[in-house]
C-alpha positions in Angstrom: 257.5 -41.9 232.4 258.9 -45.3 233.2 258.3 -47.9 236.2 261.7 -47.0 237.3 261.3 -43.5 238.0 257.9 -43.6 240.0 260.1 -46.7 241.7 262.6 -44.3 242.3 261.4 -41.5 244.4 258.4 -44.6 246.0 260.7 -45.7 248.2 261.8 -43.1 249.9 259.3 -43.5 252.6 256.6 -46.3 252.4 253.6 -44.2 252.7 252.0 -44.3 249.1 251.9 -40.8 249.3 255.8 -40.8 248.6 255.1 -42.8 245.3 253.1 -39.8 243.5 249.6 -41.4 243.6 246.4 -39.3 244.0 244.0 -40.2 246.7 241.4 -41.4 243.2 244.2 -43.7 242.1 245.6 -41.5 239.4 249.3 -41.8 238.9 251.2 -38.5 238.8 254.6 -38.0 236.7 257.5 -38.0 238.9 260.8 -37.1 237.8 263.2 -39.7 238.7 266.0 -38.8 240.8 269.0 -37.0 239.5 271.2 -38.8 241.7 271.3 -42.8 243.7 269.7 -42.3 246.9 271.3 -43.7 249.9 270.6 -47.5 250.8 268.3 -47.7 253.5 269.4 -49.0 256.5 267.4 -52.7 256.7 268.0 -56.6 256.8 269.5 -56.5 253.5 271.3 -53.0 253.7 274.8 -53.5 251.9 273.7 -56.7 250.0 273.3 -56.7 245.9 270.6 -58.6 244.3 270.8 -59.6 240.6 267.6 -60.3 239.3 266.6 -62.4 235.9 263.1 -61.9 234.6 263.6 -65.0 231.9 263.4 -64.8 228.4 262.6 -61.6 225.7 259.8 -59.8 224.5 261.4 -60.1 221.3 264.2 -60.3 219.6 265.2 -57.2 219.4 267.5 -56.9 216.6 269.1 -60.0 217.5 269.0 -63.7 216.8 267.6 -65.8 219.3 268.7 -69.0 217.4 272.3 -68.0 217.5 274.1 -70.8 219.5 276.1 -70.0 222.5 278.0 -72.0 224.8 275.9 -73.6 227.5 278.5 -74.2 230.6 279.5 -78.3 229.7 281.3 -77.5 226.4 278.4 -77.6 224.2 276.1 -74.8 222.8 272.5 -74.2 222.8 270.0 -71.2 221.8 271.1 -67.6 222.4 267.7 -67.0 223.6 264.3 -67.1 223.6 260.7 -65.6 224.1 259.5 -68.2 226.7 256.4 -70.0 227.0 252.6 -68.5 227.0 250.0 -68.9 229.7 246.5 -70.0 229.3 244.7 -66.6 229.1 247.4 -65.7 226.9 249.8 -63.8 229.1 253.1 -64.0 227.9 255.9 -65.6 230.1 258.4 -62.9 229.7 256.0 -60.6 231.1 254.9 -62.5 234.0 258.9 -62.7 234.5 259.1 -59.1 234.5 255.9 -57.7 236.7 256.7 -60.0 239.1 260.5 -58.7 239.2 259.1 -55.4 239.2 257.5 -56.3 242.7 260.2 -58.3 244.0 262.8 -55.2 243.3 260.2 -53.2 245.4 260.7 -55.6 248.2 264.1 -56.3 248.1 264.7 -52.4 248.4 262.4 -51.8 251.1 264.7 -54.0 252.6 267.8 -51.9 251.6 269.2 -53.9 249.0 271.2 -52.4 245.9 269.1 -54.5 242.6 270.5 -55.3 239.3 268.4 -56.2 236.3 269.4 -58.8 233.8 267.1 -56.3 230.9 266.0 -53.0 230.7 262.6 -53.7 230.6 260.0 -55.6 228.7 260.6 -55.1 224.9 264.4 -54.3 224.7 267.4 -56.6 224.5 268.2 -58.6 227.5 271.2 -60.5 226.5 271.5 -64.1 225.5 271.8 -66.6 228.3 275.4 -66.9 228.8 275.5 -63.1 228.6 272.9 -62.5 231.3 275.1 -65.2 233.4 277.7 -63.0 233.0 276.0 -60.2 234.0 275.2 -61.5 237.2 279.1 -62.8 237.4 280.0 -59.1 237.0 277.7 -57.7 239.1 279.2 -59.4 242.0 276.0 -59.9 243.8 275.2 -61.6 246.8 273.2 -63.5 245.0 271.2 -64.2 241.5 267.9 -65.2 240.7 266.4 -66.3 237.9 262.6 -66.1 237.5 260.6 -68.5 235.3 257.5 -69.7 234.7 256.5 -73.3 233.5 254.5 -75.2 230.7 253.8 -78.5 230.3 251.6 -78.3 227.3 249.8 -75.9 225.0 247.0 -76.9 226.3 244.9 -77.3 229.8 246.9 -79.9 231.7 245.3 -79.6 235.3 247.3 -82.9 236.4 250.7 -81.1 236.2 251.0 -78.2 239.0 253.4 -76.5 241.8 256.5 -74.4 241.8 260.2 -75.9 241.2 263.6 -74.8 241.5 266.7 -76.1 238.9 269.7 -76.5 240.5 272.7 -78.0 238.1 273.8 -81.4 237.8 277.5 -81.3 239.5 280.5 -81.2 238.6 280.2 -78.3 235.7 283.9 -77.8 234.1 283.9 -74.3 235.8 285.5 -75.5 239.4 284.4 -71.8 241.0 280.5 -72.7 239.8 280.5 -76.2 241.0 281.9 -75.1 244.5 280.2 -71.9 244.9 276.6 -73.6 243.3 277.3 -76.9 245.4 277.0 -74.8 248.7 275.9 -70.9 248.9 273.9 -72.0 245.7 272.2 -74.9 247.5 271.8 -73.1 250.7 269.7 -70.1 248.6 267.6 -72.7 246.3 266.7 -74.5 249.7 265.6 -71.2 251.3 263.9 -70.1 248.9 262.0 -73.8 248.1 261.2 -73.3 252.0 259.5 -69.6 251.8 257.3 -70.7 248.7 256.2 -73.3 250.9 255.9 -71.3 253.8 253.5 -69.1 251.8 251.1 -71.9 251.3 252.9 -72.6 247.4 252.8 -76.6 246.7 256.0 -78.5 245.5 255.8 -79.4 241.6 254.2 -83.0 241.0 255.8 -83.4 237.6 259.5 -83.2 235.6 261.3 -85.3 238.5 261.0 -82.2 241.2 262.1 -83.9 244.7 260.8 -81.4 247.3 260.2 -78.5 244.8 264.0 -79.0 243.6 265.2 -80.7 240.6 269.0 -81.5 238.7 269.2 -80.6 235.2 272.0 -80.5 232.7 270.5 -78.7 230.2 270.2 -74.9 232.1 272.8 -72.4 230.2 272.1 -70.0 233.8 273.1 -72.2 236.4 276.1 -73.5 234.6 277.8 -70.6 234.1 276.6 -68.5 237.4 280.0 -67.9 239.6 277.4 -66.0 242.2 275.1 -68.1 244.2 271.9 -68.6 241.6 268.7 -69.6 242.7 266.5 -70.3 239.4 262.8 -70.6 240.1 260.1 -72.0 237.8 257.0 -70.3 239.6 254.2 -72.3 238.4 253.0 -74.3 235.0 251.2 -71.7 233.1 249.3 -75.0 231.5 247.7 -75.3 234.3 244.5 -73.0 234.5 244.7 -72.2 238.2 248.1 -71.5 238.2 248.4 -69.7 235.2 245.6 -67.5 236.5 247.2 -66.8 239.1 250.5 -65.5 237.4 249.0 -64.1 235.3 247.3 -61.5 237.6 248.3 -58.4 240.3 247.3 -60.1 243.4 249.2 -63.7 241.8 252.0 -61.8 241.4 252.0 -60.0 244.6 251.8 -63.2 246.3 254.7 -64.8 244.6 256.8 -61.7 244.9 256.4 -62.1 248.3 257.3 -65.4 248.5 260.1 -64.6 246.4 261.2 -61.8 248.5 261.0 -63.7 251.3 263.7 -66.7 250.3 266.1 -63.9 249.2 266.0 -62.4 252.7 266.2 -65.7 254.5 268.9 -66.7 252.9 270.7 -63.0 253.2 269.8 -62.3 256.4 271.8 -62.7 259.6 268.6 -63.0 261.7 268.2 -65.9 263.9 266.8 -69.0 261.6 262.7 -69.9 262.6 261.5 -73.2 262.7 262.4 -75.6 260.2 260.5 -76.5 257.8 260.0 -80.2 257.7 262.2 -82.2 255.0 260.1 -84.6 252.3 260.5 -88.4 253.2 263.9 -89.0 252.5 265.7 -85.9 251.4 268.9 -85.0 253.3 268.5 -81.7 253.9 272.3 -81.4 253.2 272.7 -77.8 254.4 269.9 -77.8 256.6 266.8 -75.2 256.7 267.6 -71.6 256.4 264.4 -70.3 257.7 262.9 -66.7 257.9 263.0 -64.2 261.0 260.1 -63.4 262.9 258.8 -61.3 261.0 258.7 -63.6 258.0 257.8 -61.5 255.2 255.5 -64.3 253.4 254.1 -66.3 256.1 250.6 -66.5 254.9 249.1 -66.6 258.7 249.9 -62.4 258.4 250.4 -61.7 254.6 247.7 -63.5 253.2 245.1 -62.0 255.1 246.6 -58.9 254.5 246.7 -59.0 251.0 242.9 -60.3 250.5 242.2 -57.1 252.8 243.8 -54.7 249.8 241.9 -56.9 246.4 238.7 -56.2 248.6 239.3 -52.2 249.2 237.6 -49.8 246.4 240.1 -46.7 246.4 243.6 -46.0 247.1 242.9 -44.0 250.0 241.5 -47.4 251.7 244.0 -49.6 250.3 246.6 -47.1 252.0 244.7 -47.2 255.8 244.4 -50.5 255.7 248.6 -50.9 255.3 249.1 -48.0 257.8 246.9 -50.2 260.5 249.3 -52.7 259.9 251.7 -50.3 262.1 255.5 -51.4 261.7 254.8 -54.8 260.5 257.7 -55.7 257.9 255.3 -57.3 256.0 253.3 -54.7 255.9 255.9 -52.4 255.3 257.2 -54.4 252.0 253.9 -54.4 250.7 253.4 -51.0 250.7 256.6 -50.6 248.4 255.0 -53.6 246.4 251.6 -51.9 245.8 253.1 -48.3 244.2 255.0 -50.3 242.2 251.1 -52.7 241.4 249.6 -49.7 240.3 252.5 -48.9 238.1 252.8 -52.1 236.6 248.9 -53.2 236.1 247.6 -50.0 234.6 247.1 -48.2 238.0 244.8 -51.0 239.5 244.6 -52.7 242.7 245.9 -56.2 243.3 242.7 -58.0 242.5 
């Protein structure tokens, strides 16, 4: 049975009940659903999503070295498998767990999700193909998630998230107006929810505020759909990488993740700004979360060291439904089925 079809009939209703998990933690085969359900009606009701776990589990039957045009009239690397963290977790499948929980989230929300890949193994597309995906899919917006390295081996000095926007002007006019402003806007919301979730601003590779300018990115060049392309941590670096590399990292940046796609969607009222870096011109200003901002670590992050320390199911599941109609609350209920799923049926420890 795939991830997508426990996904499926999960969130339907938040209660894990609704995601065909026994009370011991056992998952239960759920067909998945002859037919779309419905969007919910939510914050992001109506809005598509397309959502890039970066990189391949392989190649597939393809060749990764094949050149393809990167977006400024040269070529680069169809493809490739991505980078490894210390522990030996793969990149592409950080990408893609962490997806897994943002798609969760975004859904909960009522947003229609598009993948760039099937799943973990199979063919994803090359890089200008995937930006064509997301050109196709006509979404409200694309994001692209990554995860850094610095070295193949421990370099604690180097740490923090970035996000890559493109150096401008592209030769595509629509990219460099639509990236110049929605693109901007998206990249600074979602720079502002990492940091509202406690996530530092990288210290390395020219980052200015957890946002960097580079030539050199295939994606961004050739995105016609606001693109917000996030490298999540350094997997050299052994906190971080830990971090990624486990449920409850995950589930944190999938929040944070989550989060900065709904500000940015989201016709709420804007929250308090976050405060600009020394210097920075804050161009297009803050686009700040709602209220009932999703990854504010002052109600997720206790919430979320509440589930790693509960022993069953059954306990992780009262202690969400005490959370009453919290959104945050209600999100990571979607997110934990979808945990259970992804990590081998364990809790977000």
């Amino acid at each position: 049975m795939s991830v997508v079809s426990v996904r499926r009939r999960a969130f339907g209703g938040f209660g894990l009940a609704a995601a065909g998990l026994l009370t011991a933690g056992t998952l239960v085969a759920v067909p998945a659903a002859a037919e779309p359900q419905a969007p919910k009606a939510g914050s992001l009701s109506g809005r598509t999503v397309f959502l890039d776990p970066g990189h391949q589990g392989s190649a597939a039957g393809h060749s990764l070295n094949k050149q393809v045009q990167d977006g400024r009239g040269g070529t680069k690397d169809c493809q490739t498998t991505g980078s490894t963290a210390l522990g030996g977790k793969a990149e592409h499948t950080i990408n893609w767990d962490v997806a897994q929980l943002v798609k969760a989230g975004l859904e909960a929300e009522g947003a229609r999700v598009v993948f760039s890949r099937p799943d973990d193994t199979g063919w994803g597309g090359c890089v200008d193909e995937r930006a064509a995906a997301a050109n196709d899919s006509k979404a409200d917006l694309a994001v692209s998630l990554h995860a850094d390295s610095t070295s193949r081996s421990a370099d604690e000095g180097k740490s923090g998230f970035h996000l890559i926007t493109p150096v401008l002007p592209v030769p595509d006019a629509t990219v460099t107006s639509v990236q110049a402003g929605k693109g901007r806007q998206a990249t600074e919301a979602m720079r502002d929810a990492f940091k509202r979730s406690g996530f530092t601003p990288a210290n390395y590779g020219g980052a200015k505020n957890g946002i960097v300018a580079r030539s050199d990115i295939a994606g961004v060049n050739l995105t016609r759909v606001p693109i917000v392309f996030v490298e999540m941590g350094n997997l050299a670096n052994p906190k971080e990488a830990k971090e990624l590399s486990s449920a409850k990292g995950s589930a944190a940046y999938a929040l944070a993740i989550t989060n900065g796609v709904k500000n940015y969607l989201s016709t709420a009222p804007a929250s308090e700004p976050v405060p600009l870096a020394p210097g920075e011109a804050g161009q297009y200003g803050d686009t700040g979360g709602d209220a009932a901002d999703l990854a504010a670590l002052a109600a997720v992050g206790p919430l979320i060291e509440q589930l790693s320390a509960a022993k069953s199911l059954d306990e992780a599941q009262a202690i969400l439904m005490a959370q009453g109609s919290d959104v945050s609350a209600q999100v990571l209920k979607a997110m934990l089925a979808v945990v259970y799923t992804v990590f081998g049926g364990k809790l977000p420890i």
